[in-house]
C-alpha positions as CSV (number, residue, x, y, z in Angstrom):
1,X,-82.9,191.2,123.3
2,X,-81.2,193.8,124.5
3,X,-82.0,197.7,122.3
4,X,-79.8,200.2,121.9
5,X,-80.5,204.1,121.8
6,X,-78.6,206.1,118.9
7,X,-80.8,209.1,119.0
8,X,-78.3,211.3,121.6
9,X,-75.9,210.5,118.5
10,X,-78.1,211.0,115.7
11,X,-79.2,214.0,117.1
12,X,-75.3,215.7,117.8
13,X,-74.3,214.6,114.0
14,X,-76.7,217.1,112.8
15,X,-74.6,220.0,114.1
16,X,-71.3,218.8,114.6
17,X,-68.8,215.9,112.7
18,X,-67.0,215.1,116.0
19,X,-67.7,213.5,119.3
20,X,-66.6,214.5,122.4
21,X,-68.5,213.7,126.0
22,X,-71.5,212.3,126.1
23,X,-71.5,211.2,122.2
24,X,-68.1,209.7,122.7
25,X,-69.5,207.2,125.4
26,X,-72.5,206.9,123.5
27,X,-70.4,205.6,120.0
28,X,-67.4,203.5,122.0
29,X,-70.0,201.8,123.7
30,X,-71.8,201.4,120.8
31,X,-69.1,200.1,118.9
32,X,-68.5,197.3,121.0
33,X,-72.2,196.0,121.3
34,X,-72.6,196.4,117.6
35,X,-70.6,192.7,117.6
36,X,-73.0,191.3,119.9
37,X,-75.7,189.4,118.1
38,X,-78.4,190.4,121.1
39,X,-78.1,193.5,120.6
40,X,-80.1,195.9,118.2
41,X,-80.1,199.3,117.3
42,X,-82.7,202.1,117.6
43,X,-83.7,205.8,117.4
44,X,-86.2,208.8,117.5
45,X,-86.9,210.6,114.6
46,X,-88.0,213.1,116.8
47,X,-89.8,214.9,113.4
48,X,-92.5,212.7,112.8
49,X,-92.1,210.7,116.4
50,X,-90.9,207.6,115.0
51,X,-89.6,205.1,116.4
52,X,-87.5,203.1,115.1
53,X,-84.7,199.9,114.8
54,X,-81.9,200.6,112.6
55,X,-79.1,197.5,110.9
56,X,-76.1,198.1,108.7
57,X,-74.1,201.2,110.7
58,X,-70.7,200.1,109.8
59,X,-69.2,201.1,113.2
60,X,-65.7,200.4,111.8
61,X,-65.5,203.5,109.9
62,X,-66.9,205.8,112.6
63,X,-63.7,209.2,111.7
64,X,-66.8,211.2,110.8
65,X,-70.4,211.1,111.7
66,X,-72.0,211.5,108.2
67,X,-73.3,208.0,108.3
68,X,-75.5,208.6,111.8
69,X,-76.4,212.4,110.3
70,X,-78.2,210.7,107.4
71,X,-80.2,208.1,109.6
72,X,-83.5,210.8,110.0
73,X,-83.8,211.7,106.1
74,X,-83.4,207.7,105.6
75,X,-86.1,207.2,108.4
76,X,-88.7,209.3,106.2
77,X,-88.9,206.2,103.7
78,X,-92.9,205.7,103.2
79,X,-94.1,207.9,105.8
80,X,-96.3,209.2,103.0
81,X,-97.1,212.8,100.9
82,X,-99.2,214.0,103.7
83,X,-95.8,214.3,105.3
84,X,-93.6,215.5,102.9
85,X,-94.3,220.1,103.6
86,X,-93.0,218.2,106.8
87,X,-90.3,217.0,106.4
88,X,-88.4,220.0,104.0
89,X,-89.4,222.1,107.2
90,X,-87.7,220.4,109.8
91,X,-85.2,218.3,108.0
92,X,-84.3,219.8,104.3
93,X,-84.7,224.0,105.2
94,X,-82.6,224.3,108.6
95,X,-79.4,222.0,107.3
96,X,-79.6,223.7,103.7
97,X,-77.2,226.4,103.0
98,X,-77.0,229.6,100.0
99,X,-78.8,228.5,96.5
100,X,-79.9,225.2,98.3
101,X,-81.6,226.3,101.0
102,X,-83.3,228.8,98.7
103,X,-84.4,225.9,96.1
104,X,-85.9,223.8,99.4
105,X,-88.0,227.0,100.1
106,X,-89.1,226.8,97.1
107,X,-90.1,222.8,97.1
108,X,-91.5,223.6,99.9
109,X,-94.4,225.8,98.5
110,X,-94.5,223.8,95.3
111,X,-95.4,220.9,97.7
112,X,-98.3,222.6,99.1
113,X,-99.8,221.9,94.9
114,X,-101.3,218.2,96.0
115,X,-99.7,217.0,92.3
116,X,-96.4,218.4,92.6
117,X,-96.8,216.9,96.2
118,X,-97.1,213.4,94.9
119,X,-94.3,213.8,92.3
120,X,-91.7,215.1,94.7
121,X,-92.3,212.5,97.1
122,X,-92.3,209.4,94.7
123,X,-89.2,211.0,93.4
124,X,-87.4,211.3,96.9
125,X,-88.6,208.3,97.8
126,X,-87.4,205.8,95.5
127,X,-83.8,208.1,95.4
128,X,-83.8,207.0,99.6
129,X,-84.3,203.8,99.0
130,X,-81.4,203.4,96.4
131,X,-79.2,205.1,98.7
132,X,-80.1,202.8,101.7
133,X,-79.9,199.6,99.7
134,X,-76.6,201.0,98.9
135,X,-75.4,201.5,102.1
136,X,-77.0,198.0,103.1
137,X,-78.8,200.0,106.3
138,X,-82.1,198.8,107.4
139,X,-84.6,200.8,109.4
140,X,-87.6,199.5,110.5
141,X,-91.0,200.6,112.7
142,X,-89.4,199.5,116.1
143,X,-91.1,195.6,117.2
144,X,-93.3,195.7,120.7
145,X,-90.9,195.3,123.6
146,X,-91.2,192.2,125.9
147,X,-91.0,192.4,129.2
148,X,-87.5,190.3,129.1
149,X,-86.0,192.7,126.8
150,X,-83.9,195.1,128.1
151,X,-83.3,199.0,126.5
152,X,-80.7,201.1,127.4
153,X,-80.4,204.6,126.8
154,X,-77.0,206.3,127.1
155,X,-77.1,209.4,125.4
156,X,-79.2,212.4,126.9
157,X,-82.9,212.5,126.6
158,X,-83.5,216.2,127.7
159,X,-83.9,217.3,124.1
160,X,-86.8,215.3,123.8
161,X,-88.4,214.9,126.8
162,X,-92.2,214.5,126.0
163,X,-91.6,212.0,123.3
164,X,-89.2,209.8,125.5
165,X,-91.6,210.1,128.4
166,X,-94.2,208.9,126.3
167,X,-91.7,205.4,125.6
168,X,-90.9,204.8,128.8
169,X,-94.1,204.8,129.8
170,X,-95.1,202.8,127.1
171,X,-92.3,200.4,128.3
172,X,-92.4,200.5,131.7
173,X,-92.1,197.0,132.3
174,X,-89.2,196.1,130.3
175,X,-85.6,196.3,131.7
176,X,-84.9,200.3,131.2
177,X,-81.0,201.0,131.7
178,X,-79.7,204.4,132.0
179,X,-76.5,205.8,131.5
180,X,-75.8,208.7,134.1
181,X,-73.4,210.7,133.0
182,X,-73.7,213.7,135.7
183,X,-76.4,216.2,137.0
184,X,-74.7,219.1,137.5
185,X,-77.1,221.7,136.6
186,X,-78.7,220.5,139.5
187,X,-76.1,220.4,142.0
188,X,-74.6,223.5,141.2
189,X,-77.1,225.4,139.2
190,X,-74.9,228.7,138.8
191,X,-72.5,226.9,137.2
192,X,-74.6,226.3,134.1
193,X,-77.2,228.0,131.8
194,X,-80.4,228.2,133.3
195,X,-82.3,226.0,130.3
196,X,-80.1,223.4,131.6
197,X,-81.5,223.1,134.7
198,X,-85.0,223.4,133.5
199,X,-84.2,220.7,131.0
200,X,-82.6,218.6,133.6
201,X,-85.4,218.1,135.9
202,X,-87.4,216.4,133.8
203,X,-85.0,213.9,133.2
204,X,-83.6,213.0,136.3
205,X,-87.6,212.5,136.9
206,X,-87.7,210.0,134.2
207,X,-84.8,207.8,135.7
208,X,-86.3,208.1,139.0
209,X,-89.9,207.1,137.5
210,X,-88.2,204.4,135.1
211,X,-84.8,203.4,135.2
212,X,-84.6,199.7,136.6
213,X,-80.4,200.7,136.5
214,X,-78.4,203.3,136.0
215,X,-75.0,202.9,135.0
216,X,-72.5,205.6,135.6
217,X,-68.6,206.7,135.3
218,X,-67.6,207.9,138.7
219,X,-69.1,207.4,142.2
220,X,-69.6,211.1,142.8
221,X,-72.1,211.2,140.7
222,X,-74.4,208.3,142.5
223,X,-73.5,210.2,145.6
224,X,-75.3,213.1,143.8
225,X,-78.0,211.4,142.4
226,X,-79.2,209.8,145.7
227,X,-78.5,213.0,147.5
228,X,-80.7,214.9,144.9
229,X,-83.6,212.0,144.7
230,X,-83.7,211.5,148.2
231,X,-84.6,215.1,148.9
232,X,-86.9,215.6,145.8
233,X,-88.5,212.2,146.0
234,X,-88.1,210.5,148.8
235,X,-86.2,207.2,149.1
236,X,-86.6,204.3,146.1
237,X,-84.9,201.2,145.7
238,X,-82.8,201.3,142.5
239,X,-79.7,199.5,140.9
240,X,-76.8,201.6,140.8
241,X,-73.4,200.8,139.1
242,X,-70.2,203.2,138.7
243,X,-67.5,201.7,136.2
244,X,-65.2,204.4,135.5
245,X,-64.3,205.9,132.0
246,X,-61.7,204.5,129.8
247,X,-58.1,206.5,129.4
248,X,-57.4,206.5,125.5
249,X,-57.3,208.3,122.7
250,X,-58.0,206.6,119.7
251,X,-56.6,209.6,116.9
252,X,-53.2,209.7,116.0
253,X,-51.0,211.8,114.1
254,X,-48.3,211.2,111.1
255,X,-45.6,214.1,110.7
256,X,-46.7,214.9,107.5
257,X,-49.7,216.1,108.4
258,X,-48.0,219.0,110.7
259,X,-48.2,220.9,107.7
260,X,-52.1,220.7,107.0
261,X,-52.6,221.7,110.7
262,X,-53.9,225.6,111.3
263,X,-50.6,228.0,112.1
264,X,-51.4,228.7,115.3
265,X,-51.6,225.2,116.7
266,X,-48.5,223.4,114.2
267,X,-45.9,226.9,115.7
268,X,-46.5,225.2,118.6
269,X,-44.1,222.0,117.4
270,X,-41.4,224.4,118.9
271,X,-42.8,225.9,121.8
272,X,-42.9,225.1,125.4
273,X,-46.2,225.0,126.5
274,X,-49.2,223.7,128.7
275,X,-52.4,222.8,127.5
276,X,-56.5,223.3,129.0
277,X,-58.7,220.9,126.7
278,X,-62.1,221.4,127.4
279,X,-65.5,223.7,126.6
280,X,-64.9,227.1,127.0
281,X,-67.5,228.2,129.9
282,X,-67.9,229.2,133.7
283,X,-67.6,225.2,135.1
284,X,-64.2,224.5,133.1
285,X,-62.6,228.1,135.3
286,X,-60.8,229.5,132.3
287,X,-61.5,232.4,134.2
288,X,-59.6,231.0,137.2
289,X,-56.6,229.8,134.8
290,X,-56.3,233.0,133.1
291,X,-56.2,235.0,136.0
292,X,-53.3,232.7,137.6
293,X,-51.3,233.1,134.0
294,X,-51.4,236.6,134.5
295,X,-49.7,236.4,137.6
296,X,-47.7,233.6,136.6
297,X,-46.7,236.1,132.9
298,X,-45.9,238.6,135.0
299,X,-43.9,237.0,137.8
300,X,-40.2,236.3,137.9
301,X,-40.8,233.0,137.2
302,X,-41.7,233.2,133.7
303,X,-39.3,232.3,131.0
304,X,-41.4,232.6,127.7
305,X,-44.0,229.7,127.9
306,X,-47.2,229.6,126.1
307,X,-50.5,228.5,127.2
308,X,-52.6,226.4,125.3
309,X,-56.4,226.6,125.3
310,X,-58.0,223.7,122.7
311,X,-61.9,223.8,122.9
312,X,-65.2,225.0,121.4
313,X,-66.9,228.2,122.9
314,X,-69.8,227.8,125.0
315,X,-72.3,230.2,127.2
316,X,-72.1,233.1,129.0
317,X,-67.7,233.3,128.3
318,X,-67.9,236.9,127.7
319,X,-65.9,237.4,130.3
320,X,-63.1,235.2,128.9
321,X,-62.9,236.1,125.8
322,X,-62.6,239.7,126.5
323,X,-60.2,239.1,128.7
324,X,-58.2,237.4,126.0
325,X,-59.3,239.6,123.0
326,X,-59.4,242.8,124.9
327,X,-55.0,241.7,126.3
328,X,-54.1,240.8,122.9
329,X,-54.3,237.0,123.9
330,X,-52.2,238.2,126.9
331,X,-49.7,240.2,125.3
332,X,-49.1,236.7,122.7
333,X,-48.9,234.1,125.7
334,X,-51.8,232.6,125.1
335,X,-53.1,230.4,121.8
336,X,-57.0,229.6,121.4
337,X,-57.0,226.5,119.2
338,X,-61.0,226.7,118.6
339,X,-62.6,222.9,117.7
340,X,-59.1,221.2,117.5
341,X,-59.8,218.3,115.0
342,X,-59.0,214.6,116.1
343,X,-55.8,214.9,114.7
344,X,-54.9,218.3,115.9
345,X,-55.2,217.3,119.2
346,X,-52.9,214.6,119.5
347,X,-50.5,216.6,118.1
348,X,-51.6,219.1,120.8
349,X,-51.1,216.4,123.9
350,X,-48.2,215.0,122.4
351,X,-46.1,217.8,122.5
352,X,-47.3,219.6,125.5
353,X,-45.4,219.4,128.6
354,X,-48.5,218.9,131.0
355,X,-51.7,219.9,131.0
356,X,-54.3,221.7,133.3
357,X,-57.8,220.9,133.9
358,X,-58.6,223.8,136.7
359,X,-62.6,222.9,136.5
360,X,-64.6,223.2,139.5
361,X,-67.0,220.4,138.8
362,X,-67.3,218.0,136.6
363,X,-69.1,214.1,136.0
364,X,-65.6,212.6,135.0
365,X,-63.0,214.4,132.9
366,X,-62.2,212.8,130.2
367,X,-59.3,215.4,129.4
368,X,-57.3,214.1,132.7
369,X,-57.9,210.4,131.2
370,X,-56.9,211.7,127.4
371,X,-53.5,213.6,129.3
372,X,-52.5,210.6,131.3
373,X,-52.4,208.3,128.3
374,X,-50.0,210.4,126.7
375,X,-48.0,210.4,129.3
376,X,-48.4,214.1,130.4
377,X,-48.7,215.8,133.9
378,X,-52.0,217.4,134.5
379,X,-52.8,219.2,137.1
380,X,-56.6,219.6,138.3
381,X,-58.9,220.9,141.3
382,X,-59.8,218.4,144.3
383,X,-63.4,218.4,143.2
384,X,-66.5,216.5,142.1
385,X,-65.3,213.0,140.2
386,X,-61.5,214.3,138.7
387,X,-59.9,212.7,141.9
388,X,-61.4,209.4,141.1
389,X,-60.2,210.2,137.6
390,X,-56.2,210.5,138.1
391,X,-56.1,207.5,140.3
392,X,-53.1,209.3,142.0
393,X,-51.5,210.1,139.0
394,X,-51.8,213.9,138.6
395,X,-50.6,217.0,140.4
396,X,-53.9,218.2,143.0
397,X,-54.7,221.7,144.1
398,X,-56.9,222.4,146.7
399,X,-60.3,223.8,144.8
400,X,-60.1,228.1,144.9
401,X,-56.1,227.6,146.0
402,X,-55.1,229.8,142.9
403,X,-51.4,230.3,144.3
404,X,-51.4,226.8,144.7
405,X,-52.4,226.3,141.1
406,X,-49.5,229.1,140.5
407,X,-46.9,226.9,142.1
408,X,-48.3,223.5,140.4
409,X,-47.4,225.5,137.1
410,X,-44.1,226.9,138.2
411,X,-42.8,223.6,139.1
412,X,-44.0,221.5,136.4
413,X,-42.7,223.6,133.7
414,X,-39.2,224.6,135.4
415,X,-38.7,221.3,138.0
416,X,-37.5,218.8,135.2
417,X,-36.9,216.3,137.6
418,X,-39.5,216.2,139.2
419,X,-41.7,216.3,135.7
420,X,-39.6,213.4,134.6
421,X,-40.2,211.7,137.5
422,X,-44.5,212.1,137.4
423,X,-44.1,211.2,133.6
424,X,-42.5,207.4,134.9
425,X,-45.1,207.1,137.6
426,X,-48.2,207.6,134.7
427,X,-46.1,205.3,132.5
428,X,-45.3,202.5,135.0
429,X,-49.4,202.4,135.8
430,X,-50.3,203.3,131.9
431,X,-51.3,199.2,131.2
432,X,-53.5,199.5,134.2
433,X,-56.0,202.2,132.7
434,X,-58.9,200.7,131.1
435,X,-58.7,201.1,127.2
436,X,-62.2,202.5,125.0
437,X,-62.6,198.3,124.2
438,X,-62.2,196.9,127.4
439,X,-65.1,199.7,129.0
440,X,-67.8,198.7,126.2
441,X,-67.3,194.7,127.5
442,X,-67.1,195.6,131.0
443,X,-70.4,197.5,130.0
444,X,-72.2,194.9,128.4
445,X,-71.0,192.7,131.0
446,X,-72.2,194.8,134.1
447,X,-75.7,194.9,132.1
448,X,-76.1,191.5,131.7
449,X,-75.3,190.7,135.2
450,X,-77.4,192.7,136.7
451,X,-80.4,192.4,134.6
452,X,-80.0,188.5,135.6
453,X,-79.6,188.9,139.0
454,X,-82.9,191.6,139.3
């Protein structure tokens, strides 16, 4: 039997309806091995440190997370009144908001009345239990692992390190499969909060102490897993596997839905513009990209084009946005399009003229993957894993070559033919990128394989 970790998932679906990243790999994937019938679901509920298997997701009808978001709440079910003050602590209080959140406060000291205790719980109880038969999901205590089983974990464990240490350890002998999906906070530590890099040695511990295979997207990041263990550790035979990322994007957009759009992004139906998808932070170098638009604004060069930046904002950007705040989004030629919906962003590659992805390191790049399946030019940085990424297909600048990055941008918006002709090269190799579908078999496949073979 092979288990499944949802917990990464479960986990993001508390603070966010979207995936993106890690969460994206973790649900595709997922998705596919949710048809296999050796395959079974599990999770933390990280709470009351239970484990435990979960049946009934319908991952179909996966447009917004609020099915995974309930999973914890449903995975209370006959944990008993002694838990209850518990639970409205770390579950009900913190995702409760105005009048509600007040009312839960207020539960919460009834419940510490042993009565009113019992009566609350009974009465939440039984209403869980209606609303999972409804659903048809089924959550069990997770079953004692054989040693034949296999469990792989593809989301990141970092947020709960003690409890997941205390797993593997208590599985050790099964067939533990990770899925890598970078370490940079420890290859380039200024690059990233410091937390991160507290956070992150721990983990890449556990897959060194654990992991019987480790399944990543690019080769890079093997290179910089070996690199890092041999140095730490010392030398240890492990199975390592780098399959690549898929190249779609699953949302679409109808016309009519322009209108619902926010006005900043639909005004852009007739602009000319190039687009930056990513996390707004130091390792994506808006800094880099706004400093070049500058120039680029200012130069002879420029004819009235906009740039496009579509992503959430992360740590330590003050820089950034006073830069753009502080220049009047530079003097109006530049749009923020904060948290771009699925649909939204689409709309936003679709009617682009190329993008730019000027990050100095990441574990894939998923936006150089999303821009080539539109059929858009994208130029990126010679680092890390992105050229692995554009298999040839996108316009490369030598990394800290900022006139270089100038000149990729002058030529791609005002060279038509020679946009024209990088648009036919990424559609003549277009049915030669792997699709979401295809990755989750060649996946499952890979897992199977070499779990036989070790």
């Amino acid at each position: 039997m092979i288990y499944y970790d949802l917990t990464d998932l479960v986990n993001h679906s508390q603070y966010s309806n979207r995936v993106s990243g890690i969460q994206r790999v973790v649900l595709e994937i997922a998705k596919v091995l949710s048809k296999r019938d050796d395959v079974k679901f599990f999770m933390l509920n990280p709470a009351i440190d239970k484990w435990c298997t979960v049946d009934g997701i319908d991952f179909d009808s996966t447009e917004d997370l609020f099915q995974f978001k309930v999973l914890w709440e449903y995975s209370w079910i006959d944990t008993g009144p002694s838990k209850w003050p518990e639970f409205f602590r770390k579950y009900k209080i913190p995702a409760a908001h105005g009048f509600k959140k007040n009312r839960y406060r207020f539960t919460k000291t009834a419940l510490h009345v042993p009565l009113l205790n019992n009566i609350l719980y009974k009465v939440e109880n039984n209403h869980l239990k209606k609303v999972v038969n409804r659903k048809s999901i089924k959550i069990e205590n997770m079953p004692k692992i054989d040693k034949n089983d296999s469990i792989i974990i593809c989301g990141g464990i970092w947020c709960f390190q003690d409890q997941y240490e205390n797993f593997l350890e208590k599985n050790k002998d099964s067939n533990l499969i990770f899925y890598l999906h970078d370490i940079i906070p420890l290859v380039v530590p200024a690059l990233v909060p410091v937390y991160l890099n507290n956070m992150f040695v721990p983990y890449v511990k556990s897959l060194y102490k654990y992991a019987k295979v480790i399944v990543t997207s690019a080769k890079n990041n093997l290179v910089d897993y070996e690199n890092y263990i041999k140095q730490t550790y010392g030398y240890k035979k492990q199975i390592l596997k780098a399959i690549g990322l898929p190249y779609g994007f699953d949302f679409s957009y109808e016309k009519e839905m322009i209108s619902s759009f926010r006005p900043e992004a639909k005004e852009l139906l007739h602009q000319k513009y190039c687009l930056c998808v990513g996390s707004i932070e130091p390792r994506k170098n808006h800094s880099g990209l706004l400093n070049t638009w500058y120039k680029y604004i200012n130069s002879e060069k420029y004819q009235g084009e906009i740039l496009v930046i579509a992503g959430g904002w992360g740590c330590e950007i003050d820089f950034v946005r006073n830069s753009l705040y502080g220049t009047g989004l530079f003097n109006g030629t530049v749009r923020v399009i904060e948290r771009p919906s699925d649909c939204e962003l689409a709309f936003l590659y679709d009617n682009c003229t190329f993008t730019v992805y000027p990050s100095h390191y990441e574990g894939w790049g998923l936006p150089i993957g999303e821009s080539l399946s539109f059929c858009k030019p994208v130029i990126y940085f010679a680092n890390s894993s992105l050229e692995e990424v554009s298999r040839g297909l996108g316009d490369v600048v030598t990394p800290g070559d900022y006139q270089g990055l100038f000149n990729a941008i002058d030529k791609l918006f005002h060279d038509k033919e020679y946009r024209l002709q990088k648009v036919k090269l990424i559609s003549d190799n277009l049915n030669k990128l792997p699709t979401w579908e295809n990755y989750g078999k060649v996946f499952y496949e890979t897992i199977k394989e070499t779990v036989s073979k070790s």
